[in-house]
C-alpha positions, 0 to 999 in steps of 0.5 A, spaced: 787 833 672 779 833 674 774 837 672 768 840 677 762 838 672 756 840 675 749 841 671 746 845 678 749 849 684 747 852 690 751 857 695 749 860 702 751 866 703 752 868 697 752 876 697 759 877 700 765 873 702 767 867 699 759 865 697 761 872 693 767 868 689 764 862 689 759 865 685 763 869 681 768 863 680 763 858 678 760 863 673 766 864 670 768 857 668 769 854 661 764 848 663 760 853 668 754 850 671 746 850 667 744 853 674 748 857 680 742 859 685 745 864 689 742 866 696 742 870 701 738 873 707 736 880 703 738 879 695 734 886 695 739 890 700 745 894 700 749 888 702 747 884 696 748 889 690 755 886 688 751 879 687 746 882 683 750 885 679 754 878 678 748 876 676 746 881 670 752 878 667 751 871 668 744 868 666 745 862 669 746 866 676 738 865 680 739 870 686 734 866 691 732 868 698 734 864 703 735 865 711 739 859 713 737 860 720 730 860 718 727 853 716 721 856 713 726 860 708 730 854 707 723 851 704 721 856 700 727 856 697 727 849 695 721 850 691 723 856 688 729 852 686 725 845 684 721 850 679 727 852 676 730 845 675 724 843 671 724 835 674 732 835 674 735 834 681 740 838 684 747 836 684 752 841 689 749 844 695 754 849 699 754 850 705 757 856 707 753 861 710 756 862 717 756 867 722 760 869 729 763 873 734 771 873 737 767 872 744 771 869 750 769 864 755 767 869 760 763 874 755 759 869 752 752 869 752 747 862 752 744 867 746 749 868 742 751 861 743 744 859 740 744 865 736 751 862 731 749 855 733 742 855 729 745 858 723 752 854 723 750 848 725 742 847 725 741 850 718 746 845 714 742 839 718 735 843 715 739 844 708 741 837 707 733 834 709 729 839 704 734 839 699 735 831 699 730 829 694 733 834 689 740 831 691 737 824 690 735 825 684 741 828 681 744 821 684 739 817 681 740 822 674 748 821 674 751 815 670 758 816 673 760 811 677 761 812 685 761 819 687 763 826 686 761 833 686 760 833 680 754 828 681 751 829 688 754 831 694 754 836 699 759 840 702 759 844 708 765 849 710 768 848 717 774 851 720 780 849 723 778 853 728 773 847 731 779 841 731 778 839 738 786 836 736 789 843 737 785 848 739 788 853 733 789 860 734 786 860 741 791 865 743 788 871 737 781 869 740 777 864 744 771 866 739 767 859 743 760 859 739 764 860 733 769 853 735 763 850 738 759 851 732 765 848 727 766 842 732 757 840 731 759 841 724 764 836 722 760 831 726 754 833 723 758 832 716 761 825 719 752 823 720 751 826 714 756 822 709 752 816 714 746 817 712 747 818 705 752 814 703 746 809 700 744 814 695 751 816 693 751 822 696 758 825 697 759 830 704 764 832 705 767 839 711 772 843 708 776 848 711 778 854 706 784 857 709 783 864 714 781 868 707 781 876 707 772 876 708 768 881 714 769 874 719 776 873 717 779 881 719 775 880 725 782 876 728 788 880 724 790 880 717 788 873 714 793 871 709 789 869 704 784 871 699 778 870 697 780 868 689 785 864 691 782 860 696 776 857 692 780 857 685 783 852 690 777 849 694 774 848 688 779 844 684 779 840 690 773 838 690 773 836 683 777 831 685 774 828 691 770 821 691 767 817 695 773 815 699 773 822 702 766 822 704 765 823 711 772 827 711 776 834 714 780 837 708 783 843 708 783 847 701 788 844 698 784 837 699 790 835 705 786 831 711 785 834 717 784 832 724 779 832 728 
């Protein structure tokens, strides 16, 4: 069975929800990563008490603000995260700070439209150009073959929800911006894998299931929690390589259309 075998991480969106577990989970490993750089929008906030008390039982969490919304902030927290790492490059990026609202097509505004675009779509696309010379470097470091996770990648969490192929759940919620948004995604992921494919950076989208998180209970009772799906999650992306890049799977790392 692979093993995900990353020196440093990053996760968006880390006070709550799966970027919460995905903290915990990566902290809790027997081979847990040197640095895991947890952010969030407001680490000094009520929301973000149960990931500082994470991280004061793993000194290798490195809480770091970061509004993905806001390309100032990702910049900033670059550098913060370039003077941790000491000349080292950065070896996993997860994207997985997302927001949304169950809308319909009559309700929505041009603002809330923007408003979920800007974090959902454009931050990923700000993320990947300000980390990518960490990510490089992390390439360039590795002496493993092809690629992986556990050298260079970038992964950006989507959902089911934005396959143009079968509209999944439309008749619980149209939720537009959110779907569009997830389209712009794996498009973006598929650009993505394109352009980096030269520096043996792995890109991948991946749909974690509908995980009992703030946003998943907006649309019922998810049948998923928030532990199961990234321990899944993250087995899956121990085993990916460079035939996935560019991909749609599910957590289970089963390809998904379109």
């Amino acid at each position: 069975m692979s093993v995900l075998n990353v020196r440093s991480v990053l996760v968006t969106g880390s006070n709550r929800g799966l970027g919460l577990e995905l903290v915990r989970q990566l902290a809790g490993k027997s081979n847990w990563p040197e640095w895991i750089f947890a952010t969030c929008r407001d680490p000094e906030g009520p929301r973000a008490q149960d990931l500082k008390n994470l991280a004061a039982k793993h000194q290798q969490i490195a809480i770091i603000p970061l509004d993905t919304s806001e390309p100032s902030s990702i910049r900033a927290a670059a550098a913060r995260v370039t003077d941790h790492l000491k000349g080292a490059g950065l070896n996993l990026v997860i994207n997985n700070a997302g927001t949304g609202t169950p809308c319909n097509l009559e309700s929505e505004t041009p603002e809330e439209m923007s408003r979920v675009y800007k974090t959902n779509v454009v931050g990923p696309m700000v993320m990947s150009q300000v980390f990518l010379p960490l990510l490089r470097k992390a390439a360039q470091e590795s002496s493993q073959e092809g690629m992986s996770c556990s050298k260079a990648a970038i992964v950006n969490i989507s959902s089911k929800i934005g396959t143009i192929t079968t509209i999944l759940g439309w008749h619980v919620s149209h939720g537009l911006s959110y779907r569009c948004s997830k389209v712009a995604l794996n498009m973006l992921t598929q650009c993505q894998s394109l352009a980096y494919a030269q520096d043996k950076i792995l890109c991948i989208a991946l749909h974690p299931g509908w995980v009992q998180t703030d946003m998943g209970n907006l649309l019922g009772q998810p049948p998923l929690t928030a532990e199961l799906s990234v321990r899944e999650s993250l087995n899956t992306l121990a085993r990916l390589s460079e035939k996935d890049s560019g991909t749609f799977v599910d957590r289970a790392g089963n390809s998904l259309p379109w």
